[in-house]
GUTITOR-310151 format. One line per field, with one value per residue: residue number from 1; residue in three letters; x, y, z of N, C-alpha, C in turn. Coordinates in steps of 0.02 Angstrom, whole numbers, plus 50000, padded with zeros to 5 digits. Example, Ala and Ser with C-alpha at 12.3 -4.5 7.8 and 13.67 -1.06 7.14 Angstrom:
BEGIN
num <- (1;2)
residuo <- (ala;ser)
n.X <- (50660;50642)
n.Y <- (49716;49888)
n.Z <- (50390;50354)
ca.X <- (50615;50684)
ca.Y <- (49775;49947)
ca.Z <- (50390;50357)
c.X <- (50660;50645)
c.Y <- (49835;50002)
c.Z <- (50390;50394)
END
This chain:
BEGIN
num <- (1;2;3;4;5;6;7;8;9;10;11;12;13;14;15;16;17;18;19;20;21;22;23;24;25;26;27;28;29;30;31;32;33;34;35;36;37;38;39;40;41;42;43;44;45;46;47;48;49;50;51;52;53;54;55;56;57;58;59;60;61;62;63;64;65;66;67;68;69;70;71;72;73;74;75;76;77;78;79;80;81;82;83;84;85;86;87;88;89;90;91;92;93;94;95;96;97;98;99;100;101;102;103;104;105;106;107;108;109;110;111;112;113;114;115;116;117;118;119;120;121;122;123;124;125;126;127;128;129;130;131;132;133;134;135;136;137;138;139;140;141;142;143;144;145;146;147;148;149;150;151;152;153;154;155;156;157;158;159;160;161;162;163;164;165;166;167;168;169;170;171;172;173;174;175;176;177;178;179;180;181;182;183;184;185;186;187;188;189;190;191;192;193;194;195;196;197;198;199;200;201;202;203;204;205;206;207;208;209;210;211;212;213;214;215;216;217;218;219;220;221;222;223;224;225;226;227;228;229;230;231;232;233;234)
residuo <- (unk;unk;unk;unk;unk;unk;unk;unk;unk;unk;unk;unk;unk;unk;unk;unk;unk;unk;unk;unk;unk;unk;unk;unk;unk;unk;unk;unk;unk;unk;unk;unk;unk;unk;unk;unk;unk;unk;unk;unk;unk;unk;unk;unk;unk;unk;unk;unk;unk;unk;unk;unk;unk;unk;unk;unk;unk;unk;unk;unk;unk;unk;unk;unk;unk;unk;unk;unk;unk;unk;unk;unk;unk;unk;unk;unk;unk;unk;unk;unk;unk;unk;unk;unk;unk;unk;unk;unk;unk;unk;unk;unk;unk;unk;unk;unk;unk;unk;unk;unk;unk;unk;unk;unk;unk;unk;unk;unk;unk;unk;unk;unk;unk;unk;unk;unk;unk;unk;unk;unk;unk;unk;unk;unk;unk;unk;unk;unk;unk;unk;unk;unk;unk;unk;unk;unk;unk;unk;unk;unk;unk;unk;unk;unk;unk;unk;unk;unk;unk;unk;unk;unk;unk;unk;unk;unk;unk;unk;unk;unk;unk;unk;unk;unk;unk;unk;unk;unk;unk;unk;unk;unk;unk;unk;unk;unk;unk;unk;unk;unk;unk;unk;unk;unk;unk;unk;unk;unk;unk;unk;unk;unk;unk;unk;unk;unk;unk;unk;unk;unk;unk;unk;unk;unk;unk;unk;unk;unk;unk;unk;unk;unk;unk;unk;unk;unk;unk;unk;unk;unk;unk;unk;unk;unk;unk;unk;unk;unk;unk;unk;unk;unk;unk;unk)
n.X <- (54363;54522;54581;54694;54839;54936;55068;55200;55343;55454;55578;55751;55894;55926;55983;55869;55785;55788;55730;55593;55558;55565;55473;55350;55346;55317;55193;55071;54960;54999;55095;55222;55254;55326;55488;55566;55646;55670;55563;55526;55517;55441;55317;55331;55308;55200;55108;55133;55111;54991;54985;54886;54929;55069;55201;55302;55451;55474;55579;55689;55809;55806;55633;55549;55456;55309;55317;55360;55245;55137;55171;55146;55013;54977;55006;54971;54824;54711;54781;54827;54952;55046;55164;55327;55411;55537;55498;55382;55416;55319;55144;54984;54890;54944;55007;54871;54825;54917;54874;54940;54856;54913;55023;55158;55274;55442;55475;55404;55319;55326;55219;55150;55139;55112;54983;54945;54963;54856;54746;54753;54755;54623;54568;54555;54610;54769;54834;54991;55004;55074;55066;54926;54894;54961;54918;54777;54816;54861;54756;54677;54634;54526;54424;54400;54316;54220;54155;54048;53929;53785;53720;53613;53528;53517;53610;53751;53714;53751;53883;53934;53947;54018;54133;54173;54220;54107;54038;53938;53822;53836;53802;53657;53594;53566;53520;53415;53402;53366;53514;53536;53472;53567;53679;53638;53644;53750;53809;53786;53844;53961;53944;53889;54019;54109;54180;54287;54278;54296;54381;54441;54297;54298;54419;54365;54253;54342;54406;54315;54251;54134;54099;54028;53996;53998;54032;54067;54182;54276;54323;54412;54515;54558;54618;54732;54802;54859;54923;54890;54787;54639;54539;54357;54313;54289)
n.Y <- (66700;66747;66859;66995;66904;66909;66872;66781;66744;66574;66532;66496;66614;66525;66434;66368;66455;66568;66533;66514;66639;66701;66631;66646;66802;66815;66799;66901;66918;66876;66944;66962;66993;66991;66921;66744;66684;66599;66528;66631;66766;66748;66764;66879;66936;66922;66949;67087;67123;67036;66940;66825;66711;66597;66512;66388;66325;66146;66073;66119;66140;66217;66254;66160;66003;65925;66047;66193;66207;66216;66323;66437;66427;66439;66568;66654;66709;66629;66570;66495;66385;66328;66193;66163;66040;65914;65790;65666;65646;65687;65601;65641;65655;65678;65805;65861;65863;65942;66054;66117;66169;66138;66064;66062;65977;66001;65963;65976;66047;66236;66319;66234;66275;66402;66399;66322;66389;66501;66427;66377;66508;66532;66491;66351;66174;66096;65954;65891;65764;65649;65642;65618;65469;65397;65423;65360;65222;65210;65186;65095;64938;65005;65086;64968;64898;65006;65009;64919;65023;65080;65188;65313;65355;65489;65533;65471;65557;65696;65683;65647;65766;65848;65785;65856;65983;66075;66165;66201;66256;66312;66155;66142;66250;66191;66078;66119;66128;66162;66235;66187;66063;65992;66009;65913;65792;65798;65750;65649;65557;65561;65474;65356;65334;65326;65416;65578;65689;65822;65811;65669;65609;65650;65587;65428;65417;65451;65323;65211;65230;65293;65408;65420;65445;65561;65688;65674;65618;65690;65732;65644;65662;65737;65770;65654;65706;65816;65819;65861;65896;65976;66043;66113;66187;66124)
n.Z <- (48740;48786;48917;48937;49053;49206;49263;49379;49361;49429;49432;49385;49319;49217;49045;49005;49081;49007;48893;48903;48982;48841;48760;48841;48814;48711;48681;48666;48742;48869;49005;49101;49261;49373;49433;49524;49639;49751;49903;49976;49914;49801;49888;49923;49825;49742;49844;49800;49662;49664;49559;49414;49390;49439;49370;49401;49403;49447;49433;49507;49657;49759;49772;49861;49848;49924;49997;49982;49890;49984;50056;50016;49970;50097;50123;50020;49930;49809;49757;49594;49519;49393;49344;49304;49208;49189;49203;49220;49370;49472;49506;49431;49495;49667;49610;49601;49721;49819;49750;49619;49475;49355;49241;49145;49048;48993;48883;48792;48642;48633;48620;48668;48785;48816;48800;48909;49009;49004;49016;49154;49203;49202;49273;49252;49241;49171;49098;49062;48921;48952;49118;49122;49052;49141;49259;49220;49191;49331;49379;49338;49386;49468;49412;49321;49396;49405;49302;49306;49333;49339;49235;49208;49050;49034;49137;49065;48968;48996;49076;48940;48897;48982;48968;48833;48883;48920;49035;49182;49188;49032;49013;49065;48996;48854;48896;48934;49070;49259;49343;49476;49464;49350;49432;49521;49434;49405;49546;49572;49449;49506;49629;49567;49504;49602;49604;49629;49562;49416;49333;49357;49344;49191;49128;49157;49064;48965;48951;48969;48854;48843;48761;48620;48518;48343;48363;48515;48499;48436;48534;48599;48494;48503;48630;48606;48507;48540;48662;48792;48914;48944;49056;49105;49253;49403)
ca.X <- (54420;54556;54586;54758;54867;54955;55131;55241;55389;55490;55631;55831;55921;55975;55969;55809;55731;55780;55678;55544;55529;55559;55420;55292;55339;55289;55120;55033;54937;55036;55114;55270;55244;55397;55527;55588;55682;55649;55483;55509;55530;55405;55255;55328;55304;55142;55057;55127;55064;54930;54967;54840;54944;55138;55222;55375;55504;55464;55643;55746;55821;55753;55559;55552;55390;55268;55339;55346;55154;55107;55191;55140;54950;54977;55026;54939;54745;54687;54834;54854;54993;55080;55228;55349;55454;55599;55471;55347;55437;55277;55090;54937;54845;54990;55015;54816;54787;54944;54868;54951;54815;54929;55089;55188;55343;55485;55506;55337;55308;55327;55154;55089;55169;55071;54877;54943;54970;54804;54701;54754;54733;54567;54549;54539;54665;54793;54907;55019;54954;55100;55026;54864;54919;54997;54851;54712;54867;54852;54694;54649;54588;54448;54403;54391;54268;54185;54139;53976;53919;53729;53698;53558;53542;53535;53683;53792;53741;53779;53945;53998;53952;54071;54207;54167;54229;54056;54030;53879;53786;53800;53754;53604;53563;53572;53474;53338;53369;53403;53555;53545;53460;53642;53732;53616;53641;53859;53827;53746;53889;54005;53922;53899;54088;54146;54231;54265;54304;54273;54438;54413;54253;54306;54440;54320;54211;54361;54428;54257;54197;54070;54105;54000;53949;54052;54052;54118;54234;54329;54364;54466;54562;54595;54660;54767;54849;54875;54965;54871;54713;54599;54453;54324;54352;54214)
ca.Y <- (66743;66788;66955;66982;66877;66950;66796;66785;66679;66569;66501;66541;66643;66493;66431;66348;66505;66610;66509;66499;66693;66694;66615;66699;66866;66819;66801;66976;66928;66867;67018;66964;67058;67005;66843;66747;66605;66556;66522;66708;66811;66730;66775;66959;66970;66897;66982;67165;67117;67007;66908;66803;66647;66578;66465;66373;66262;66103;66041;66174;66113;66287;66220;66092;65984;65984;66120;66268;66220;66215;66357;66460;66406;66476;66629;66659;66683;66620;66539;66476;66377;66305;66175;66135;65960;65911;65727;65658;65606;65666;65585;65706;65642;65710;65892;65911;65841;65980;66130;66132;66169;66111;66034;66047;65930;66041;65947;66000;66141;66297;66334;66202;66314;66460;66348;66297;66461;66531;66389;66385;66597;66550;66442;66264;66115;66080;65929;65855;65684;65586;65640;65584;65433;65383;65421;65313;65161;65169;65180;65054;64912;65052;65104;64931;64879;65070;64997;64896;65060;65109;65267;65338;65388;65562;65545;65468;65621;65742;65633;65673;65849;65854;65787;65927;66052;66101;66187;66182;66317;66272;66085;66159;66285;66152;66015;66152;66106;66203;66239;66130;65990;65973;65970;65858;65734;65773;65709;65560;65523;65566;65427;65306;65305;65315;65476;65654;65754;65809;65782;65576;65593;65645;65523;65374;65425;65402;65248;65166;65210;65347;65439;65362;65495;65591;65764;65660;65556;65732;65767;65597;65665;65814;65725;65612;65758;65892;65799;65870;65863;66032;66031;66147;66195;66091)
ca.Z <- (48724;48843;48928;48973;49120;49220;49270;49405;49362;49473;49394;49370;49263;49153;48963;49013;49096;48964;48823;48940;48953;48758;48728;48848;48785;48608;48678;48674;48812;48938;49034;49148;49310;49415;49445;49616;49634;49823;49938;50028;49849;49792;49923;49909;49732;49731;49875;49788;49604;49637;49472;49371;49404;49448;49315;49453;49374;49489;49454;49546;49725;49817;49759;49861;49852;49924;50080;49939;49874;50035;50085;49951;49982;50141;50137;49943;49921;49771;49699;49526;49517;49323;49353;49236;49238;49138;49175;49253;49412;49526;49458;49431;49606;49698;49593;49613;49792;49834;49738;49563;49443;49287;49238;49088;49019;48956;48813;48747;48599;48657;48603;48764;48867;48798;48793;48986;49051;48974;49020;49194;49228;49172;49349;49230;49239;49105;49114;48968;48917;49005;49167;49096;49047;49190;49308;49194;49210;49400;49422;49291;49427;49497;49351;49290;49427;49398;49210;49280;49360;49303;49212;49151;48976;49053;49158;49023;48912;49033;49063;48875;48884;49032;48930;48799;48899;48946;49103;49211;49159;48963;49020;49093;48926;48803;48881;48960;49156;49298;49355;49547;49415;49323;49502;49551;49402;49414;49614;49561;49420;49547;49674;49562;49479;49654;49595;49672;49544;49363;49278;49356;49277;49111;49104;49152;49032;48885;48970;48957;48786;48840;48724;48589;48446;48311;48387;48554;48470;48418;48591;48604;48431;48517;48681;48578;48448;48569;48687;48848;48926;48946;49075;49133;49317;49449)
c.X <- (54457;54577;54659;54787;54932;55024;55172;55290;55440;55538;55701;55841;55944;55959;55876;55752;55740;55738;55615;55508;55516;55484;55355;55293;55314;55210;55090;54991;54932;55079;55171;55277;55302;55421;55568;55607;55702;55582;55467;55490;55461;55329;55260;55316;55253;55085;55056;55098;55016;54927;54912;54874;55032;55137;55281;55382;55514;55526;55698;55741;55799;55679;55550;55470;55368;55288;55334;55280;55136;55114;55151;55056;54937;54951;55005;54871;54751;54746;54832;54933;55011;55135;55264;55403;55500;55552;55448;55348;55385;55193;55035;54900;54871;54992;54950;54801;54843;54938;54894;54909;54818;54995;55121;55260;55392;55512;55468;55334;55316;55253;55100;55061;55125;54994;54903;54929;54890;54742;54697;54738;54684;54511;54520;54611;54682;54846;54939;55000;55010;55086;54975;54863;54928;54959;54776;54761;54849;54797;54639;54600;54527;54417;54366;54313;54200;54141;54060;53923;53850;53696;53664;53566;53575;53593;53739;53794;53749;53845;53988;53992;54004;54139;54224;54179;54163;54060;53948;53812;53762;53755;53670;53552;53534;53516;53408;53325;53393;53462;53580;53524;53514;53669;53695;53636;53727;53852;53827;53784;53928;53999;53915;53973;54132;54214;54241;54266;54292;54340;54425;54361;54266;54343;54425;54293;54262;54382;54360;54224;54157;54054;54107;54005;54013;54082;54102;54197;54282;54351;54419;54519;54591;54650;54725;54832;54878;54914;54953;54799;54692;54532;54420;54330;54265;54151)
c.Y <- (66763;66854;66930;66949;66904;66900;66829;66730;66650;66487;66536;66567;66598;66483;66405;66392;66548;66587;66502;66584;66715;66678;66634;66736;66865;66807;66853;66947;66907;66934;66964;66996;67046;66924;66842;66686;66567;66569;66612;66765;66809;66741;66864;66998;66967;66924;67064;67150;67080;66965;66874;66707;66640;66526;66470;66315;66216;66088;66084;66153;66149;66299;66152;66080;65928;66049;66154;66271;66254;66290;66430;66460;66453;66563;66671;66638;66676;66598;66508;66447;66313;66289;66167;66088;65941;65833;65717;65629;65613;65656;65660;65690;65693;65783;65905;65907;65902;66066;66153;66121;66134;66110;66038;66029;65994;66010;65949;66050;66195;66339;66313;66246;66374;66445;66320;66358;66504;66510;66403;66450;66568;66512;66368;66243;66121;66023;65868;65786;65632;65577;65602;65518;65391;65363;65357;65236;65127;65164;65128;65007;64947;65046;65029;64895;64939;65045;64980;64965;65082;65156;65255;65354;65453;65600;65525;65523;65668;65727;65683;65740;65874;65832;65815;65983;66080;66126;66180;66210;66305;66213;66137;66186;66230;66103;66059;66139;66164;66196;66178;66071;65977;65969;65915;65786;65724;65729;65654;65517;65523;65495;65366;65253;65309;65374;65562;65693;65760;65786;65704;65566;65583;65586;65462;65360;65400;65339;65192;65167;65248;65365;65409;65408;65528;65637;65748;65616;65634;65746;65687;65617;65698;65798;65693;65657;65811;65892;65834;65876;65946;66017;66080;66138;66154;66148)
c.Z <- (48788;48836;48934;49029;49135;49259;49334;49401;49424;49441;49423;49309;49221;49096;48959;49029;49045;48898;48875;48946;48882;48768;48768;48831;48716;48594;48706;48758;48883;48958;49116;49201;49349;49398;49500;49574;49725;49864;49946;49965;49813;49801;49913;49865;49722;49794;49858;49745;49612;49573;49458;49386;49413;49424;49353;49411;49424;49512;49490;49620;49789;49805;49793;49868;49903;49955;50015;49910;49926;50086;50103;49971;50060;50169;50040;49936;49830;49702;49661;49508;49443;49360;49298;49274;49175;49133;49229;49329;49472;49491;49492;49508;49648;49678;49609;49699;49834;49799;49685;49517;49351;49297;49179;49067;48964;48912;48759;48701;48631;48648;48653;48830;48879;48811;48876;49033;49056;48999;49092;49250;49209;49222;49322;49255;49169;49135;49057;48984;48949;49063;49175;49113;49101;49247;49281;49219;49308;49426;49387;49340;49453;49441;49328;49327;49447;49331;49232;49327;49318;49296;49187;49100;49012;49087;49104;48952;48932;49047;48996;48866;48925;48986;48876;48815;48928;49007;49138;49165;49085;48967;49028;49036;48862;48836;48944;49037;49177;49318;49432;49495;49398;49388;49521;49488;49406;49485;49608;49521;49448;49589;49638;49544;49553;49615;49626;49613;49470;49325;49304;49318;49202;49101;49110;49088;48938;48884;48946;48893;48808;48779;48647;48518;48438;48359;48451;48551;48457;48498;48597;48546;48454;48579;48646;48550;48496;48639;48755;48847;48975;48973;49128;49226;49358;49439)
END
């Protein structure tokens, strides 16, 4: 269950930012704490409130990227940063390897925007499935030579618990280990897929068919229908 978040927007006053506040305010528990629309406004607003996270409209010409991540990262502990994109003109590698925790396509529900914002205050990844998409495409050749990669039972069912949203800790509850035991078996799926990170994991894991059994087969339905991709934070 979420507590309240606490937003700093960084947008313009236009038709686009005004449906954009619309539709956070209609979510009880988002809370609007201020709005900037350049780098400097920005750090001042966010080192007085402290928000929960900053939702920046990528496409605006005074955002430039990366220099305003980077900036921003700087001079901002523990930043949380939600983009939004009129389209996918930069891939997910790039928004995560620069510090944007999630991405969302402004041509998405207004409801994304609301399950992005939420997810992301909550220190996970969210990023709409053309991102997705996009990223499994270029990385298809790895991946493809990742396929004869040899997992254990135990790692490939720790694997789909990972692409369940699971977090460590549950992993750990459910199949009765310790807590360093589950890091130790993510290092080892990590090392063998020649991967750093858990979102690569997960999406290996649907690229290849892991994800064998009913209960995991709904997380590919859910991927598919919902038109972004939701994953527990490392």
């Amino acid at each position: 269950m979420y507590n309240n978040i606490r937003v700093l927007l960084a947008d313009e006053p236009s038709l686009i930012g005004v449906g954009i506040r619309t539709i956070l305010r209609i979510e009880k528990k988002i809370i609007i704490v201020g709005e900037a629309n350049n780098d400097h406004k920005i750090r001042k607003l966010y080192q007085k409130f402290q928000p929960d996270l900053i939702i920046m409209d990528l496409d605006l010409p005074q955002f430039k990227f990366p220099e305003s991540i980077a900036f921003l990262h700087q001079n901002c502990s523990n930043l949380k940063i939600l983009g939004l994109m009129s389209h996918n003109k930069v891939n997910l590698s790039t928004l995560k390897r620069n510090g944007i925790a999630g991405c969302v396509l402004k041509s998405e529900e207004p409801q994304t925007l609301v399950n992005a914002s939420l997810t992301v205050a909550q220190g996970k990844t969210w990023f709409s499935k053309t991102f997705v998409e996009d990223y499994v495409e270029c990385n298809k050749d790895e991946w493809d030579q990742a396929e004869k990669a040899n997992l254990t039972q135990r790692e490939q069912q720790i694997l789909r618990m990972m692409a369940r949203g699971l977090d460590n800790a549950c992993i750990a509850n459910e199949l009765s280990l310790g807590h360093q035991t589950v890091r130790n078996y993510i290092s080892q799926i990590y090392a063998k897929l020649g991967l750093s990170s858990r979102t690569e994991a997960v999406l290996w894991a649907i690229k290849n068919e892991v994800l064998q059994h009913n209960h995991d087969m709904l997380v590919r339905m859910q991927f598919n229908s919902r038109g972004c991709h939701k994953l527990a934070s490392k």
